[in-house]
Every structure is written in C-alpha cells, then in structure tokens.
N, C-alpha and C positions, 0 to 999 in steps of 0.2 A: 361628575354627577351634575353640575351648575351648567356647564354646557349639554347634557341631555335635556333638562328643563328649558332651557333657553331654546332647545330646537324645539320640542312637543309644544310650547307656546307659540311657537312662527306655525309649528304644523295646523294646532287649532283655532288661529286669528285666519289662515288660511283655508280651513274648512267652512269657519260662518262665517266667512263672506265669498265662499261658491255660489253658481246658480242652483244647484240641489238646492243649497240650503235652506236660503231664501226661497225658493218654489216650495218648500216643501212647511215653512213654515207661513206664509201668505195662505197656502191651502187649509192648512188647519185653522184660521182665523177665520177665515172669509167660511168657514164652516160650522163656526161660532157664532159667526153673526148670522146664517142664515136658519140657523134653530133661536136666536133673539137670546143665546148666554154668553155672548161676548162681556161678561163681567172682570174686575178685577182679578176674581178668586181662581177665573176658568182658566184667563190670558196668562197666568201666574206658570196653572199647571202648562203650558204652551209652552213655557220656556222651559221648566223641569221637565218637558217630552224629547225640548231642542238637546237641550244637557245630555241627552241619555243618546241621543244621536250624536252627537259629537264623542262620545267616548264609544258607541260600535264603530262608529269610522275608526276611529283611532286602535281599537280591538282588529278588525280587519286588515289594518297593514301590518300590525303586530302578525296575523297568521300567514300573510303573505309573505311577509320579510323575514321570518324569523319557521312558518314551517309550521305542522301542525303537530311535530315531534321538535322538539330545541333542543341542543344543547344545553348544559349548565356547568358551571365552576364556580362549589362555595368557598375560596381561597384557602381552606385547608386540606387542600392536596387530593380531595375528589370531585371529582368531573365525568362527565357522561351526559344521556340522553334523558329526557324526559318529556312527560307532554307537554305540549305549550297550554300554559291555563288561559291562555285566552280566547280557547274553544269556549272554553266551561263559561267563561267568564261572557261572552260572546250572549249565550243562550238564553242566561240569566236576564241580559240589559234587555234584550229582546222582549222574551217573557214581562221585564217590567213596562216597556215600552207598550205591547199590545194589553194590558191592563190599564193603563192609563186612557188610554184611547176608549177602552170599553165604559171604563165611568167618565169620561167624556162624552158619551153618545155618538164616537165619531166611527165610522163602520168603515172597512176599505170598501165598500162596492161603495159608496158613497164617492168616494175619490175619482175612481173608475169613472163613475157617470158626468159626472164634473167635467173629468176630463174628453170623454165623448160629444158633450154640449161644448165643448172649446172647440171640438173640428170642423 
C-alpha cells in the first residue's frame, strides 16, 4: 500500500508539471485577469479547479488501466467483476469542475476564442 502511494505521488508531481497542465492553468488566470477578478478568493478557486483536474487525470488512467469493468478480490474468498467506479466517480469531478467554472464566469467559448487570437 505505501508503495502504491509513493507511485500516485510521482504519477501527480508528474501530472502538474506537464505542459497541459500549466497551459491549462496560465489560461484560466490570464482569464481572470482579463474580467479584472484576478483576486485572492478567485486564484484560490484556480487551484481547487487544478485539484479536480489532477484527480480526472488520475480517474482516467484508472479506466484505461484497469477497464471500465474491474475485477475485484475482497480477501475473503470472493472475487469477480464489477464496474470500475471510476466512471461514476470520473462524471462527478467533471460536473464539479464545469460548476466551478460557471461561478467563475469562465465559459469554454472563451477558451476557444483565446486560442484562435493565438494563431
């Protein structure tokens, strides 16, 4: 168990400091500042958006690695199939992720256009 932890910590020191990552959180700032709420309270939420992205990353290799059907063995002698919850779980972060964004005032076409004034 202490070495599962010790990998999902390399996996998520790995994740925020990709180029997603950072691209995707420079975006949401520089969109903060150009509505002029680049404040404490907003930057805060920024990083609790980062949070939530870093664990659907980590949700997504869960379904890739492991299947959107798992196996399971609760070491009393039964074992079998079941769904992997990190669909379920998957939808949820999402959901909370695109709420956070909406009381942010932050829209995806906004992104979209952002990125069209970069070509």
């Amino acid at each position: 168990m202490e070495n599962e932890n010790i990998e999902i910590s390399e996996i998520v020191k790995a994740i925020k400091i990709s180029k997603e990552y950072i691209k995707i959180k420079k975006d949401l700032i520089k969109q903060l500042k150009l509505m002029k709420a680049n404040i404490p309270t907003f930057l805060s939420q920024i990083n609790d958006y980062m949070s939530m992205w870093v664990v659907k990353e980590l949700l997504i290799r869960d379904i890739e690695t492991r299947g959107v059907i798992a196996s399971y063995n609760n070491g009393g002698g039964q074992s079998g199939m079941k769904k992997n919850d990190s669909v379920t779980d998957q939808i949820k972060v999402n959901a909370q992720m695109l709420k956070l964004l909406d009381a942010l005032n932050i829209k995806s076409t906004t992104l979209v256009a952002d990125e069209k004034d970069e070509m």
